[in-house]
C-alpha positions in Angstrom: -4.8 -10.7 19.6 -5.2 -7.4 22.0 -8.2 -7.6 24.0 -8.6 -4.0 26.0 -9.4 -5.4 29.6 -9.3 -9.0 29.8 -5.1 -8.5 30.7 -4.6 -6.2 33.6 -1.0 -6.7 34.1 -0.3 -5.6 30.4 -1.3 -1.9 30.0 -2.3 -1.2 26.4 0.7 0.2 25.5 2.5 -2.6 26.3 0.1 -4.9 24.5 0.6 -2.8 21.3 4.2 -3.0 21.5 4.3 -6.7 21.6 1.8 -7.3 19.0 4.2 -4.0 16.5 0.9 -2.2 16.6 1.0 1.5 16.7 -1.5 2.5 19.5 -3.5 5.1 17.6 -4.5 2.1 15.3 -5.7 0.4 18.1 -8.6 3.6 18.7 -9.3 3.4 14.9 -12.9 3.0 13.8 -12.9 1.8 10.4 -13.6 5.3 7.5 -17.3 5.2 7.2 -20.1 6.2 4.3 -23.7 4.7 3.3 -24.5 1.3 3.3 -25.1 1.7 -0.8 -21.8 4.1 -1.0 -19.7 0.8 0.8 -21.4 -1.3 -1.4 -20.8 0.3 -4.2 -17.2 1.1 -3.2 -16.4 -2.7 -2.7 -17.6 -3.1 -6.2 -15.5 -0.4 -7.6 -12.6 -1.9 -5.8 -13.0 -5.3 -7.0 -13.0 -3.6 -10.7 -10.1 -1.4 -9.9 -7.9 -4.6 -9.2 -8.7 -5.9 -12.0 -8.9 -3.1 -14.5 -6.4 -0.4 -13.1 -6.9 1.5 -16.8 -10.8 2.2 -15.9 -11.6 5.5 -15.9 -15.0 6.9 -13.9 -17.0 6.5 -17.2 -16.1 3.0 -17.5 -16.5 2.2 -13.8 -20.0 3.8 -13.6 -21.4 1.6 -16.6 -19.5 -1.3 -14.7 -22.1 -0.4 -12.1 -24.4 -0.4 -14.2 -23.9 -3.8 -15.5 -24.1 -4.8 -11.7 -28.0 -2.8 -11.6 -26.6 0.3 -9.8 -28.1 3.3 -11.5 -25.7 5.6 -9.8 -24.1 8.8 -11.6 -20.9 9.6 -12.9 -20.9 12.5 -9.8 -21.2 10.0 -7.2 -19.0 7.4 -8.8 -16.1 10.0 -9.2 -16.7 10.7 -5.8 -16.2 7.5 -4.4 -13.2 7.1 -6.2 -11.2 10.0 -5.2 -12.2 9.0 -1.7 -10.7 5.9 -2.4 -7.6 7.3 -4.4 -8.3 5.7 -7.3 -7.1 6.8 -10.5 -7.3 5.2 -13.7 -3.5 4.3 -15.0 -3.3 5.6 -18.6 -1.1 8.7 -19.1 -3.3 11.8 -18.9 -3.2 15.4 -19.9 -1.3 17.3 -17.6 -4.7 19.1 -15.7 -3.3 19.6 -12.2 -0.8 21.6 -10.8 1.1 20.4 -8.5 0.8 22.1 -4.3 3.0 24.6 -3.8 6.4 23.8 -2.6 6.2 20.0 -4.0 9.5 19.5 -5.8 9.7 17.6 -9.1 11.7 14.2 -9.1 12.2 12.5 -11.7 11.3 8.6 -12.6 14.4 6.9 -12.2 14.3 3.2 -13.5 12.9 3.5 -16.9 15.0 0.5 -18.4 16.6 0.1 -14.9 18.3 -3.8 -14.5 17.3 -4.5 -10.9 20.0 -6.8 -9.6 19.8 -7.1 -5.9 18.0 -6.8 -2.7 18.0 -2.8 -1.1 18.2 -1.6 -5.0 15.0 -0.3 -5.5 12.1 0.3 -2.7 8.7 1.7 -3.3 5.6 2.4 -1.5 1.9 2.6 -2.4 -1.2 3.5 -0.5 -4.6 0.9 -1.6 -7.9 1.1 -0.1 -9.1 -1.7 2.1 -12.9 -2.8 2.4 -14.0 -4.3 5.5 -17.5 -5.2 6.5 -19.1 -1.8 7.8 -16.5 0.6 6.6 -12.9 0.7 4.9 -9.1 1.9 5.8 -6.1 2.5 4.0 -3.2 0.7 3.5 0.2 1.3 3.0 2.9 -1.0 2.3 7.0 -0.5 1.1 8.3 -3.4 -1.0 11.5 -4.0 -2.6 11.6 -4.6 -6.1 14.4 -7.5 -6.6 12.8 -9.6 -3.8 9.5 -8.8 -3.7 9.8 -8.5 0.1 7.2 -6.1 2.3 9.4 -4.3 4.7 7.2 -2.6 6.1 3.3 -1.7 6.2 0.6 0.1 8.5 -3.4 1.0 8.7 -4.9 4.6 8.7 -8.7 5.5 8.1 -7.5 8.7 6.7 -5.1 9.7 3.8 -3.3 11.8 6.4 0.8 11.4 5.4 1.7 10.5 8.8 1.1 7.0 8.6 3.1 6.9 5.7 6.3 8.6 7.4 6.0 6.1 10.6 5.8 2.8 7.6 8.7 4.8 6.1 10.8 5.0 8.9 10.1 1.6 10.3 11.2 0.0 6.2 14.4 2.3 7.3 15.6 0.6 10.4 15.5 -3.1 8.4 18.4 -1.3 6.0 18.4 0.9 2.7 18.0 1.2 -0.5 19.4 3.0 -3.6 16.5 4.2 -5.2 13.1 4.5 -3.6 10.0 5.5 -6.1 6.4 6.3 -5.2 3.6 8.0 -7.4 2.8 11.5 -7.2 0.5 11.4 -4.4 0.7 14.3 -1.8 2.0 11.8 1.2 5.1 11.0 -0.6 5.8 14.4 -2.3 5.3 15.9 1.2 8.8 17.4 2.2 8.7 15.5 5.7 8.5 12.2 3.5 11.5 13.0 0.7 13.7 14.8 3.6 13.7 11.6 5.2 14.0 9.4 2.2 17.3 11.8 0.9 18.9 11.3 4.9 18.9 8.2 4.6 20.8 8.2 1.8 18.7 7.3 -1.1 17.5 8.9 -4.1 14.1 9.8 -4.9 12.4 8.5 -8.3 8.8 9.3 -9.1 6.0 8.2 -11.6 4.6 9.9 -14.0 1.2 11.4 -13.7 -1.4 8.5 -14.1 1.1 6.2 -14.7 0.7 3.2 -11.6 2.0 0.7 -13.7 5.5 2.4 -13.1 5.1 1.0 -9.8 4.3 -2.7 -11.0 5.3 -4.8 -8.4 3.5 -2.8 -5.7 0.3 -3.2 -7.7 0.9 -6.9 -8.0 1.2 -7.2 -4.1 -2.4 -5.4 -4.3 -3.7 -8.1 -6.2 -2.3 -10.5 -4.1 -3.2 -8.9 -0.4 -6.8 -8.3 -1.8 -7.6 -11.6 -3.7 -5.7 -14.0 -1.2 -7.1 -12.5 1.9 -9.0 -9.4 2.1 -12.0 -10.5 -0.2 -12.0 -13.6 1.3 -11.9 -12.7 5.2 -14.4 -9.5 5.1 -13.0 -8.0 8.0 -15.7 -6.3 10.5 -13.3 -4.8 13.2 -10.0 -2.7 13.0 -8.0 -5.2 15.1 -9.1 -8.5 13.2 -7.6 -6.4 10.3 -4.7 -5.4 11.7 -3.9 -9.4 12.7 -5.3 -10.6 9.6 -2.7 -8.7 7.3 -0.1 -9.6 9.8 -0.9 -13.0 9.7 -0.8 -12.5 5.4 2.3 -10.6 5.7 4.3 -13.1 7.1 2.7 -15.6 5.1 3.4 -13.6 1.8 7.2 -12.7 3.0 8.2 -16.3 4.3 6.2 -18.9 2.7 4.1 -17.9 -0.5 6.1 -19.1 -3.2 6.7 -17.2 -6.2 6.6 -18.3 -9.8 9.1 -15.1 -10.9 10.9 -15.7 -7.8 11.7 -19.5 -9.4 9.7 -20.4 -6.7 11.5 -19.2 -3.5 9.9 -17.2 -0.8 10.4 -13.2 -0.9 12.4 -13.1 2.4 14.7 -16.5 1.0 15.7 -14.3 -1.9 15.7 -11.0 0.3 18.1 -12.8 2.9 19.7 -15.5 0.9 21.2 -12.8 -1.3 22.0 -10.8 0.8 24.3 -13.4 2.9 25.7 -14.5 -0.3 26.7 -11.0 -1.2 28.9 -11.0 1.9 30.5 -14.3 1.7 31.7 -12.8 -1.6 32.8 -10.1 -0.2 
C-alpha cells in the first residue's frame, strides 16, 4: 500500500510505479454529490446489476419501493451521471458527435475459439463510501481474462486510452468491440485500436448485452467485492480491485470455463497453440 510520507527514500513516483498505479490516480478524490444523491445512486446501482433492462421510470418506482419519493428528473439525472442506460433496443433519438465514424457490430453469430480473438472494454460506475469513480476494464472473450483496467472520477476518455494501451503491450487481438460511448468512438481510441492491427466492432445503440461477458465481470467485481468492502479512500480502492483482479484472473474458478481459472485457459492455450505449431 502507498503511504505519501512514511517512505522518504521512495519518491511517489517511484512508489506508483511499483504498485502499476498511474500517479494522477494517486491525487484522485473520489466524484462527489449529496449524501441522499449517493445514497440513492448506490441503490440505483445495485438495481442496475441486476436489471440492466430498467429504464428511469422503472428505476424511480424501484425507489420508490425503497421509500424514496424522488422524481423521474432527478433519477434520470443520476443515471446519466452514472452512464447508465437501460439495455433494450431503442429508437434511434441521438445523433451521433460530429466526426464519430460508424463501425459495425462484428460477432453477431461469431464462434469464439481462442485467446486474443475478441477483446472488449466497458466503463461501470463504482460506489465507495463518500463518493464514487469509474471503472474501466478490457477482457477477452474466449478466456474471460482482464488485461487490463484503471480508475477515473470523471468520464474523461483518457483513462480509457492509457487501459487501452496498457491491454496492448500484453499482445492483440482480432476483433475488439465496445458500445457506442463517446470514449471508445473518440478517434484517439479507434486510431489506436486499427494500428495495432485489429478491427473495430461496435454495439448497437442500447444494446449492452452485445457486450455480455464484460457485463458478467460487472456482476462479479461488484457482488464479490465492491458491495462487500465499501471502499472510503481512492487508494484502498485502487488495492482492493488489484487484490480482486488477480484473484478473478488466477484463482476464481469458472463454471463455463469447466472450472479453470481465466489466466489457465488465457495461457494454457495459448502455449498449446505453439507446441502445435
Amino acid at each position: 500500500m502507498l503511504v505519501e510520507n512514511s517512505h522518504a527514500e521512495l519518491s511517489i513516483r517511484r512508489q506508483c510505479d511499483l504498485l502499476g498505479l498511474n500517479r494522477s490516480t494517486l491525487y484522485y478524490e473520489p466524484a462527489g454529490e449529496s449524501e441522499l444523491n449517493l445514497l440513492l445512486m448506490g441503490l440505483l446501482d445495485e438495481q442496475y446489476t441486476k436489471t440492466p433492462f430498467y429504464g428511469w421510470r422503472r428505476m424511480t418506482a424501484c425507489l420508490h419501493r425503497h421509500g424514496y419519493k424522488v422524481n423521474h428528473k432527478r433519477v434520470r439525472r443520476l443515471m446519466r451521471t452514472m452512464g447508465l442506460y437501460a439495455i433494450y433496443p431503442k429508437p434511434r433519438t441521438t445523433i451521433a458527435e460530429k466526426g464519430h465514424k460508424v463501425y459495425p457490430y462484428l460477432l453477431r453469430g461469431f464462434t469464439i475459439e481462442r485467446p486474443n480473438q475478441v477483446w472488449s472494454a466497458d466503463i461501470t460506475y463504482v460506489r465507495m463510501l463518500h463518493g464514487f469513480m469509474y471503472l474501466v476494464a478490457v477482457i477477452d472473450w474466449f478466456s474471460r481474462y482482464v488485461l487490463a483496467w484503471e480508475l477515473s472520477n470523471t468520464l474523461d476518455g483518457l483513462f480509457c486510452l492509457h487501459t487501452l494501451e496498457h491491454a496492448l503491450g500484453e499482445g492483440c487481438p482480432e476483433i475488439f468491440n465496445t458500445d457506442q460511448g463517446v470514449q471508445f468512438t473518440a478517434q484517439a481510441f479507434t486510431n489506436t485500436v486499427e494500428r495495432a492491427g485489429s478491427r473495430v466492432s461496435m454495439d448497437g445503440r442500447g444494446r449492452a448485452l452485445d457486450n455480455v461477458f464484460v457485463e458478467r465481470l460487472w456482476r462479479s467485481v461488484k457482488y464479490e467485492d465492491i458491495y462487500l468492502r465499501e471502499y472510503d479512500t481512492v487508494t484502498s480502492l485502487h488495492d482492493g480491485l488489484n487484490r480482486y483482479f488477480s484473484f478473478y484472473n488466477h484463482e476464481r474458478l469458472h463454471q463455463s470455463l469447466g472450472y479453470m481459472t481465466p489466466a489457465e485457459v488465457h495461457f494454457t492455450h495459448e502455449r498449446t497453440k505453439g507446441s502445435l505449431t
